[in-house]
N, C-alpha and C positions, 0 to 999 in steps of 0.2 A: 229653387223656390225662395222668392222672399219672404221672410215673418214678422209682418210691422207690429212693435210694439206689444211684444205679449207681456199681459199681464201675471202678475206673480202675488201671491197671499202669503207670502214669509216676512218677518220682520226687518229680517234684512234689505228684501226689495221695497219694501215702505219705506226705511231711511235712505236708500239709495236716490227713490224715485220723487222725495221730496227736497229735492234739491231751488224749488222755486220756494219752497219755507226754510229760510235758513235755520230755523228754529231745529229743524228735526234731522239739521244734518250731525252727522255724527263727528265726533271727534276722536283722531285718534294719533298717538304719540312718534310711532317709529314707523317706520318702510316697514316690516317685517306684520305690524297690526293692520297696516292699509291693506297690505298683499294676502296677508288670512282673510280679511273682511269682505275684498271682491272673489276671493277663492270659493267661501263659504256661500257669498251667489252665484258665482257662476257654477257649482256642484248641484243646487235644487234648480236651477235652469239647464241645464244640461251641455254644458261645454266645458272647454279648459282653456287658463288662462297663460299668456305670454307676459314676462317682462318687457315695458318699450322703455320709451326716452325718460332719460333721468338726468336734470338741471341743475345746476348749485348757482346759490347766490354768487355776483360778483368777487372774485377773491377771498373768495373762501371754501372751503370745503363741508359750508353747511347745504342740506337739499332746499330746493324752490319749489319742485314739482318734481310729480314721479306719476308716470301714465303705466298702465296695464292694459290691454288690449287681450282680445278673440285669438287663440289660439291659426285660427284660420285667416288671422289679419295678412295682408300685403300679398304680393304674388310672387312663386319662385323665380330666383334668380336663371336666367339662361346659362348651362353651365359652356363653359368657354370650350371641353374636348367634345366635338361630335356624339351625339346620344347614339352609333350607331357603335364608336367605339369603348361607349363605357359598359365596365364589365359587371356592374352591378344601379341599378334607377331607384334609388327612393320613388317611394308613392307620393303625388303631388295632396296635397290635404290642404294647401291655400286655395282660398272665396275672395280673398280681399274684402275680408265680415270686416263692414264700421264699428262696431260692437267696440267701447273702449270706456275707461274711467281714469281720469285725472285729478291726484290729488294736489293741492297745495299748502304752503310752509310758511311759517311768519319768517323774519329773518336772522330768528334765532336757530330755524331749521327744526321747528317743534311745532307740536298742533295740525296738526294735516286736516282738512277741510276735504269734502271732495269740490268741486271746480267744474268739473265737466262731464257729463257721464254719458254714454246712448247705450242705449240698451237692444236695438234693432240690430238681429242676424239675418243674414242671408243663406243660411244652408241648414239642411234639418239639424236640431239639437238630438243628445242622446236622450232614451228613456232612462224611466227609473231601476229598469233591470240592469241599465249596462252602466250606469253613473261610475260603479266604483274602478271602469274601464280610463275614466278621463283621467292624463297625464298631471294635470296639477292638483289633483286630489290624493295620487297616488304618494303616499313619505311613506316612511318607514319612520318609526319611531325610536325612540332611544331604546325603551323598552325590549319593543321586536329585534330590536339591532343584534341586543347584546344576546339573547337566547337565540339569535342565527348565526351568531358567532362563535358562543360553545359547541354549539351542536356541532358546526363543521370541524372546529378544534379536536373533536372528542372521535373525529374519525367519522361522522356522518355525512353523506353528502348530501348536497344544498337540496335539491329537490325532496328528500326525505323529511330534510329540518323546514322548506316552508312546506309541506302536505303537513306535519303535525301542526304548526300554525293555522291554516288552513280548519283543520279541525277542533282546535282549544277554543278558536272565535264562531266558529258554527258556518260557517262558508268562505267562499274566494271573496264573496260582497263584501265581508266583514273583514277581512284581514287589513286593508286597507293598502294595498302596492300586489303587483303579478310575481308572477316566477321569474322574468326575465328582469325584471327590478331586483328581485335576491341574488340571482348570479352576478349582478353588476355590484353589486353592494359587498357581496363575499370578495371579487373583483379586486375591486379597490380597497378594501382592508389589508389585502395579502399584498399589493404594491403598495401601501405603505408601511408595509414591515421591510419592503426591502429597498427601503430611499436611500437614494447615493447608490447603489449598485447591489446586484444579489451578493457578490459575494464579501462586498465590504459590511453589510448586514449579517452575512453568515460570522465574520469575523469578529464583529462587534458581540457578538451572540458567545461567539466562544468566549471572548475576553470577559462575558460576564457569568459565564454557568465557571470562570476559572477562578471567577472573584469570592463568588460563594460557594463551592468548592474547592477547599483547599489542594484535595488531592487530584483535580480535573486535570488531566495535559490533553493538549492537541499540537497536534503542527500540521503544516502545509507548504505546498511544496510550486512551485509558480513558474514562466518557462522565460525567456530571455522580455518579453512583451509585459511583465510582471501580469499574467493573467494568472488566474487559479488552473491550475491540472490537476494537482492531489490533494487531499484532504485526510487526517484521520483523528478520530479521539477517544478517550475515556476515562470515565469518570471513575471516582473513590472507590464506589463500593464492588463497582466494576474487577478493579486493583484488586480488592480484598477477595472476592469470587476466583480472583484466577491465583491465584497465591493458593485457596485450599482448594482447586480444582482443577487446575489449568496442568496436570497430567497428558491429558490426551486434551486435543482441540480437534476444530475442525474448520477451514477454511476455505470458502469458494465464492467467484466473482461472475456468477451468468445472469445475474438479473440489471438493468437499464432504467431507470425510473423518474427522470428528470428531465429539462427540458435539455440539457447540454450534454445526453446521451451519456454522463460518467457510470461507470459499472459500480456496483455495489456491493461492497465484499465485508462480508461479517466474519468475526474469528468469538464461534462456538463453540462453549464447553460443557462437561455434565454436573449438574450439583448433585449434592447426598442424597436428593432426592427423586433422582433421576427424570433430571427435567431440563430441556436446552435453556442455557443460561449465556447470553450475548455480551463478551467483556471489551470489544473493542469493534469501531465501525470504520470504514476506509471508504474512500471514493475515488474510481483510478479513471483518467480521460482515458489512455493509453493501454491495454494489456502489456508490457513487453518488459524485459527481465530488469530492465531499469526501473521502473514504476512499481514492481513486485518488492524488489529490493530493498527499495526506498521505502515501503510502506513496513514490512516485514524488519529493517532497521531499526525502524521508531518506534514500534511496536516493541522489541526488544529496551529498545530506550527503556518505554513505559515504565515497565515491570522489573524493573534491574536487573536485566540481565537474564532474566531467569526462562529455560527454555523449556518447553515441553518433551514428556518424555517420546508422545507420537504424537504426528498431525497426518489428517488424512487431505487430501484435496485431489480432485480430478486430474485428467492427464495433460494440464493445458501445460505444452512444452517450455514457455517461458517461466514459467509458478516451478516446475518443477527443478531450473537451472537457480533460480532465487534461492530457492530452499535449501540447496545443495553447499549456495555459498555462506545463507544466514543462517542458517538452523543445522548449526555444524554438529551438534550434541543428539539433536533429534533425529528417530527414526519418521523417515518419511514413506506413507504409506499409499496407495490409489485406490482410488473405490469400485469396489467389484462391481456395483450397479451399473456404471458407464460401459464396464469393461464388456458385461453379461452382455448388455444391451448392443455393445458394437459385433457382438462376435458370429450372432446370425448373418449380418451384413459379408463381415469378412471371411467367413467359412462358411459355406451353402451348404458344407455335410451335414451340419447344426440342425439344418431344417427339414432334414430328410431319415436322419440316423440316430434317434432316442440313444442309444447306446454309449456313442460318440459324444453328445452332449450332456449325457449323465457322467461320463469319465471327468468330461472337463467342469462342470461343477463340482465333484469331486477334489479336482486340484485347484481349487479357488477355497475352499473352508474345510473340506472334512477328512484331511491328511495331518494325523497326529506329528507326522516329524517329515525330514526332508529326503529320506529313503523310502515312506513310501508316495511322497508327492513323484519323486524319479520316477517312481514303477506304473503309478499312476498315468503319470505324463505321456511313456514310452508308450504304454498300450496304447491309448486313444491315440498318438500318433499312427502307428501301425494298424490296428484298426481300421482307421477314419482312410489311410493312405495319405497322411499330410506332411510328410516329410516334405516337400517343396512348397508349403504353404509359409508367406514369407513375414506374414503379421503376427503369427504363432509364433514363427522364431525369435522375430523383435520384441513377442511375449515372454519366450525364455527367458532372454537375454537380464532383466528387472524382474523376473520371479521372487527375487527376494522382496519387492516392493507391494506386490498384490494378493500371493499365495499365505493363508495363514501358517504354511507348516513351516517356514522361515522365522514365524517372529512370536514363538514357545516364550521367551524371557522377557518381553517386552508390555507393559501394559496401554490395551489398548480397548478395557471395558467390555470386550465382548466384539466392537462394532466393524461395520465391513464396509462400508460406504459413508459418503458425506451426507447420507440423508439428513443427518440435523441440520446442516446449514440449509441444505435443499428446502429443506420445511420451515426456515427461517426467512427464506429466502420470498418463498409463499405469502408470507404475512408479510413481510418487507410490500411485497407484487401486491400486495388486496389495501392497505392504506396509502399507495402513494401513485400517480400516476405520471404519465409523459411530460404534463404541460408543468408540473412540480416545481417552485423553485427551492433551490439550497437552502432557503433557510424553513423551509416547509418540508422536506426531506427530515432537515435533521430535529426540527423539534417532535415528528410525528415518529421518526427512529426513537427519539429517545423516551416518549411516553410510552412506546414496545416497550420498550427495557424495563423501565419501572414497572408495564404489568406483571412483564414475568416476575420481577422480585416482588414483588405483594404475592404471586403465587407463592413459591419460597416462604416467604414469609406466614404465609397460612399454612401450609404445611407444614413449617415450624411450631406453629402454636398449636397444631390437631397433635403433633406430636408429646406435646408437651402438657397438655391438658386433659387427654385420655392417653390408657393404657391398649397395644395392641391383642388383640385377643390370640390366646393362644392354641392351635389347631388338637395339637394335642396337651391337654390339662395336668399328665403327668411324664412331660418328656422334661428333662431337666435343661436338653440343651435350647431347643424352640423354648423355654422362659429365660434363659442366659439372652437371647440372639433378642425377643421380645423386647428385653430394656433397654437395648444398645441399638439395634438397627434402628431404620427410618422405616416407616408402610411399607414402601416399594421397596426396599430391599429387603427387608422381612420376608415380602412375599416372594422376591426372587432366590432369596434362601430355603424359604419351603418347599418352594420347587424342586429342587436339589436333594434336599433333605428328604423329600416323598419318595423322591426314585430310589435313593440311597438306600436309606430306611426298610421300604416297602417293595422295592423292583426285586424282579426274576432273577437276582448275581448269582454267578458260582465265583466262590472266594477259595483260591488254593494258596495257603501260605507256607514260604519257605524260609529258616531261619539260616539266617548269613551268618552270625556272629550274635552274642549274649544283648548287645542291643540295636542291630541291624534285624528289621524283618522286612522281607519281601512280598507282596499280595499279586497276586495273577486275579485280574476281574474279568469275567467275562457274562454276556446273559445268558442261562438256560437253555431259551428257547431261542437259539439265534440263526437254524434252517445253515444255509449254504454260506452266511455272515460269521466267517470266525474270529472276528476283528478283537483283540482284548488290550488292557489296559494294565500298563504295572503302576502300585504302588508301594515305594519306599518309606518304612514307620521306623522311627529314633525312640525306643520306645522309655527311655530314659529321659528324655526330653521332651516327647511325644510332636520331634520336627517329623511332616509329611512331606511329600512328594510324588505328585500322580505325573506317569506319562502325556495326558491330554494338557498340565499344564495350566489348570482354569482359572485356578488362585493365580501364579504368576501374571496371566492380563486380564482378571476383571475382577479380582479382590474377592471375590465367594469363591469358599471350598466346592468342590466338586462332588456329584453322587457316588463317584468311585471311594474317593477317603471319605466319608460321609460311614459310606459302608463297609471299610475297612472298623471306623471307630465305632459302628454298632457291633461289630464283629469281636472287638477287641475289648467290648462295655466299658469304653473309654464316655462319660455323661458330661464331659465340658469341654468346651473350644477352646484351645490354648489362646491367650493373650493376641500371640504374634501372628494370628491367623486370621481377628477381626481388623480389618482395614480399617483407618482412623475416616478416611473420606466419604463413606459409609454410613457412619453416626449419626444421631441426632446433633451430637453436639459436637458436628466436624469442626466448624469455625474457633467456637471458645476454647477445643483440645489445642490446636494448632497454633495459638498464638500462646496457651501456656507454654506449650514446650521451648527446651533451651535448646535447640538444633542451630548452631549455625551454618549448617551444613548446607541448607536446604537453598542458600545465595550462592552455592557453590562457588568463585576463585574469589568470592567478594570477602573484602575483611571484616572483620570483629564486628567495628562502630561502624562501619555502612551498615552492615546485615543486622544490628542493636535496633538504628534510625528507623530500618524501614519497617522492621519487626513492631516496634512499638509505636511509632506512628500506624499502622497498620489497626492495627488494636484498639489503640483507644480513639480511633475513626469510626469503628464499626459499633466500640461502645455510645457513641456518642448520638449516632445513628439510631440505636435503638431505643435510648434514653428520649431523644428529642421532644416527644410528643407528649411526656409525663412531666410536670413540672417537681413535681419529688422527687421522682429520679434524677432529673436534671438539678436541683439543687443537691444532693445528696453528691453527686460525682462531680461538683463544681468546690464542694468543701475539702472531698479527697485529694482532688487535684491539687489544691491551696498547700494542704497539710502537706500533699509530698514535695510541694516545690517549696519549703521550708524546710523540712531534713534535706531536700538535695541542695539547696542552699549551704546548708552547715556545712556540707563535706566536699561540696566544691568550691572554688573558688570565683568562676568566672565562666561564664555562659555566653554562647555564640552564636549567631543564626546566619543563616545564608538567604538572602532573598532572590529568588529567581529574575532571571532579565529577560525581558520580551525583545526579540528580535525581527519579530515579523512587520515589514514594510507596511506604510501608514495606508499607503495609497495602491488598494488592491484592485486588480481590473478582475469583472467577468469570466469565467472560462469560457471559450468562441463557442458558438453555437453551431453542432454538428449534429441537427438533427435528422435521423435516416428515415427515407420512406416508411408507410407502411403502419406498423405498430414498432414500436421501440422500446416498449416496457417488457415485453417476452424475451425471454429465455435464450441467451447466444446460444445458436447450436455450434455444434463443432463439429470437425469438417467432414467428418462421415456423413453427419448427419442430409449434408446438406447436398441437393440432388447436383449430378453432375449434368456439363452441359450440353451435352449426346442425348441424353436423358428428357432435357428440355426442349431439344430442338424436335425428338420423337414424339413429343406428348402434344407440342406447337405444330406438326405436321410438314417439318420443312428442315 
C-alpha cells in the first residue's frame, strides 16, 4: 500500500517539510547532527533509517552531500548461489520506499542544509507501541554500555544484566536497543580484548598482572607451529598461601571450559581456616605424561622447589607416571571417591553382598595400621570369592596409594579424595563456558581466586575482632585452644575433645617404666566391636602417641589422648601438639620463624630471599589500602635500608629475562561434539560398544 504524503505535527517534520522556505531549514554542523535529526523523524514517523551516498568535494576529503534513505530503500540483490542451495534466506524487508533526505555542504564541508527530502513511503510504517522495535533508533549508550559490561565481568550473564535494564528504565520501550543488540555488544567487547590473537592477548595479559605483581610467574609451553598448548600461573599471594599451606594439595584436570577444548587443572590447598584456597591454575591441550610434567615442573619452578608433603589426584594413568618422576619427596595419594564409585562396576558382589562391601570400605579408611588392613582384605576376599577378580588385584598391588592404614606418619588433614578440586572445579564449570576465550578464562579464574581470599580475609578479621566463645567456661584447655585456634578448627577441636572428654572410654593404664605410660582405650559399650586403641604418654615431657595416629595427619589431637589427658588431669596442651597451620596467625608465625629448613637442599641466602621477600609481600598486601600504614612501613623500610647500608657494602639485583616468543599463535581449535565443558569421564565410566550397539538395537 502506498502512503502519499503523511502529515506529521512534530517539530522536526515542520523544519523538514519547509524546505520550499529556506528560512526554516535548519542548519546543522556534522554528518553525525544531520543523521540524529532524520533519525529523530523517522522514529515519530515510524521507520528506520539507512546510510546512502556520501560525496566529497573535488580533491578533497571535505563532505558535499550526505543522503540518508528508508531503511526499505532499493531491492535485494539476487544472490549469485541458488536459493534452493542456501542453507540459511534472510527475510526480504526491501519496497524500494523513495522515502530519502539529502543534505548539503559549503565547500568548506560545514553547514549542512538539507537539499532534498521526500517524505512518501510505500509500505505500512510501525506504530507507537513498536517504534522502539526500529533498527536506527536502537544505540546503546555509553551509559548502558558500561553497566552491561560490569555486570557480565562480574560473572552475570547478558540476558540477566539487560532484564535488570529492562527494569531500572521501566520497560523493553524504554531501554532503548533488544536483547539480541546486548549479545552483540558483549560480543564485540570480548573480541576486542582479544585483537591480534586470543592468545597473544592472554600473553599480553600475563605480561602485565607480571608487571604489577612483582611475585606473578607464568610460563607457557607452545608446540613446533609456535601455537599455544600449555599454559600455567600464579600470583604472590598465591606463593605466600602455598609456603604456609601447601602440606597437602590437591590436583585434578576433568573439567574443558573454553573454546579450544584445554583441560583445567587447579592445584588446591587448605588454609587455617579450612577453606580451598587455589595457589596455581594450568591449562593442558593434551592429558599425556609429557604435558603433566611439564606443568608439574613449573609449578615446582614457582615455589622453589618446595614440594608438598601429600597430593591427592585421581587415577588418571599419565598424572600418575608425572608424579612419580616430579614429586619425588611427595607422597602420592588416589581418591577413594573415584575408586568407591568404580568398584560396583568392577565387582557385581558389591551390589548384591552388604557384607562384602562393608569389608571393602573398611579397607579404604577405617583400618588403624596395615595388619589389620591384610585381615580385612583377606576376609572380603574370601567371603566375596574374589580371588580371580583381576581389578581387585591391580587394587592390591598400590594399596599403599589409596588405603589409609599405609599412610599413619604422613599428613594428609584428614582427606580421602580430591573432592576440593572437584568443588573447585564446579565453580570453575558455573562461570565459564565452551565458547570462552583464554583471556575470559583467565581473568574470570582469577577474580575466583581473589574471592576466596577476601573469604580468608574475613575470617581473618572475625577472628581477630571477637573472642571464640567457649563451650565449656571452666575447662582450662578449650580457653588455651579458644586463643590460638581459628572457628573451624576450634570447632573441629571440640569435637574431639566432647568424645574424649565426655565418651563411654574404658581407660586401662599400664606403667612401662617411671616415665613411659601405656593407655588401652576402648568404648564401654562396644556389643560384638572390640576394636581399641593404645596410647603411649612421656609423662615427663607430656610427648603422646595414639595408635589411630590423628595428630600425625590432620594436626588435632585425637579423643583417645584427649582422654588419656582427662584421665591424667593433665589442663594444658603441650606447645608441640598445637600445629602452627591451624592458628589465627598461621601466616605472621611462619614468616617470624628462623627455619631454614622448610627450602629443604636450598641454601642459606636463597632460602633468606625467598623468606623475606615472602614477607614483606604479604605485608605489603595488607598495608595497601590504609595510607598510615602504608606510610608507616614506607619509613621502616627507609630506616632499614640505612643500617643495612652501613654494614654492607654493595647491593645486587637480579632482573628476570622474558623468554617467551613475541609472536604467539592460537591454540588449534579442537572443539568435540556435544557439550564440552563436562566433566571427562574416564574409561569405566564410559559405555562400551556392545553396550551401544544393544541399546541402538543392531
Amino acid at each position: 500500500m502506498i502512503l502519499s504524503h503523511i502529515k506529521v505535527n512534530s517539530n522536526i517534520s515542520v523544519l523538514l517539510q519547509g524546505r520550499y522556505n529556506k528560512s526554516l531549514f535548519p542548519v546543522v554542523q556534522t554528518e553525525n547532527e544531520a543523521h540524529k535529526l532524520y533519525c529523530d523523524y523517522a522514529r515519530n514517523i515510524g521507520f528506520s533509517v539507512r546510510k546512502e551516498h556520501r560525496i566529497l568535494w573535488s580533491g578533497t576529503n571535505l563532505i558535499k552531500s550526505r543522503e540518508y534513505c528508508c531503511s526499505k530503500a532499493g531491492i535485494k540483490r539476487t544472490p549469485k548461489v541458488p536459493e534452493s542451495e542456501l542453507k540459511y534466506r534472510k527475510m526480504d524487508g526491501r519496497t524500494n520506499c523513495p522515502a530519502k533526505i539529502v543534505f548539503n555542504a559549503d565547500k568548506e564541508g560545514q553547514n549542512l542544509v538539507v537539499g532534498k527530502f521526500i517524505e512518501e513511503h510505500n509500505h505500512e510504517l510501525a506504530t507507537k507501541k513498536d517504534q522502539h522495535m526500529l533498527r536506527s533508533y536502537r544505540v546503546i549508550t555509553e551509559e548502558k554500555g558500561v553497566v552491561m559490561k560490569s555486570m557480565t565481568e562480574a560473572g552475570i550473564r547478558t540476558s540477566d544484566a539487560y532484564n535488570y535494564l529492562v527494569d531500572e528504565v521501566g520497560g523493553i520501550e524504554n531501554v532503548g536497543f533488544s536483547k539480541s543488540d546486548a549479545y552483540n555488544f558483549i560480543a564485540k567487547e570480548r573480541s576486542t580484548r582479544v585483537d591480534g590473537g586470543d592468545a597473544a592477548s592472554l600473553l599480553q595479559q600475563l605480561k602485565s598482572r607480571a608487571m604489577d605483581d612483582g611475585m606473578f610467574s607464568y610460563e607457557i609451553q607452545t608446540d613446533e607451529f609456535n601455537r599455544l598448548i600449555n599454559f600455567i600461573w600464579m600470583d604472590g599471594p598465591s606463593k605466600i598461601d602455598y609456603e604456609c599451606f601447601g602440606d597437602v594439595i590437591t590436583f585434578d584436570s576433568t573439567y574443558r571450559m573454553n573454546r579450544y577444548n584445554l583441560a583445567c587443572a587447579s592445584f588446591v590447598v587448605v588454609n587455617n581456616h579450612w577453606q580451598n584456597t587455589v595457589v596455581a591454575i594450568a591449562f593442558i591441550s593434551q592429558e599425556t605424561i609429557e604435558s603433566f610434567v611439564w606443568v608439574f615442573e613449573t609449578f615446582l619452578k614457582f615455589v622453589s622447589g618446595k614440594q608438598p608433603l601429600t597430593i591427592f589426584t585421581d587415577q588418571d594413568q599419565a598424572m600418575m607416571v608425572a608424579i612419580e618422576r616430579v614429586f619425588t619427596e611427595s607422597s602420592h595419594r588416589l581418591c577413594q571417591w573415584h575408586i568407591a564409585k568404580k568398584a560396583p562396576t568392577k565387582v557385581p558382589t558389591f551390589n548384591v553382598d552388604a557384607s562384602v562391601r562393608s569389608m571393602f570400605h573398611a579397607c579404604l579408611s577405617k583400618c588403624d595400621s596395615s595388619t589389620e588392613f591384610e585381615l580385612a582384605w583377606s576376609q572380603m576376599i574370601q567371603h566375596g570369592n574374589l580371588s580371580e577378580n583381576r581389578w581387585l588385584s591391580d587394587l592390591y598391588k598400590i594399596k599403599e596409594k589409596w588405603s589409609t592404614a599405609f599412610n599413619k606418619t604422613i599428613q594428609d588433614h584428614g582427606m580421602l579424595s580430591t573432592q576440593r578440586s572437584e568443588s573447585t572445579n564446579n565453580v570453575c564449570h558455573a562461570i565459564t563456558k565452551a565458547t570462552c576465550t583464554l583471556v575470559d578464562c583467565f581473568s574470570k579464574l582469577e577474580k575466583m581466586i581473589i574471592n576466596g581470599r577476601e573469604k580468608a580475609l574475613q575470617e581473618d578479621f572475625k577472628c581477630r575482632q571477637a573472642n571464640i566463645p567457649v563451650n565449656a567456661k571452666n575447662c582450662p584447655i578449650l580457653k588455651q585452644v579458644s586463643k590460638i585456634y581459628t572457628r573451624v578448627m576450634y570447632g573441629k577441636f571440640y569435637e574431639e575433645f566432647k568424645v574424649g572428654a565426655f565418651g563411654l572410654f574404658i581407660v586401662e593404664e599400664v606403667v612401662v617404666s617411671d616415665k613411659i605410660h601405656i593407655f588401652t582405650i576402648r568404648w564401654s559399650d562396644c556389643g560384638d566391636n572390640n576394636k581399641h586403641w593404645y596410647v603411649e604418654l612421656d609423662i615427663s615431657s607430656y610427648d603422646v602417641r595414639c595408635s589411630c595416629s590423628k595428630f600425625e595427619t590432620t594436626g588435632i589431637l585425637c579423643a583417645h589422648v584427649l582422654k588419656v589427658y582427662s584421665h591424667k588431669n593433665i589442663i594444658f596442651i603441650p606447645q608441640q601438639y598445637i600445629l602452627r597451620r591451624w592458628t589465627m596467625t598461621a601466616k605472621t608465625d611462619y614468616y617470624l620463624q628462623h627455619d631454614n629448613n622448610i627450602f629443604g637442599e636450598a641454601s642459606v641466602a636463597f632460602a633468606f630471599r625467598n623468606n623475606i621477600t615472602r614477607f614483606a609481600y604479604d605485608v605489603a598486601i595488607r598495608v595497601e589500602k590504609c595510607e598510615e600504614a602504608r606510610k608507616y612501613v614506607m619509613n621502616g623500610l627507609k630506616d632499614i635500608s640505612l643500617f643495612a647500608d652501613a654494614i654492607l657494602e654493595k647491593n645486587c639485583t637480579n632482573c628476570p629475562v622474558d623468554k617467551v616468543k613475541p609472536t604467539l599463535k592460537d591454540p588449534p581449535r579442537l572443539k568435540p561434539k556435544r557439550i564440552s565443558n563436562a566433566r571427562l569421564k574416564d574409561h569405566w565410566e564410559q559405555p562400551s560398544k556392545l553396550l551401544n550397539q544393544l541399546l541402538l538395537g543392531f
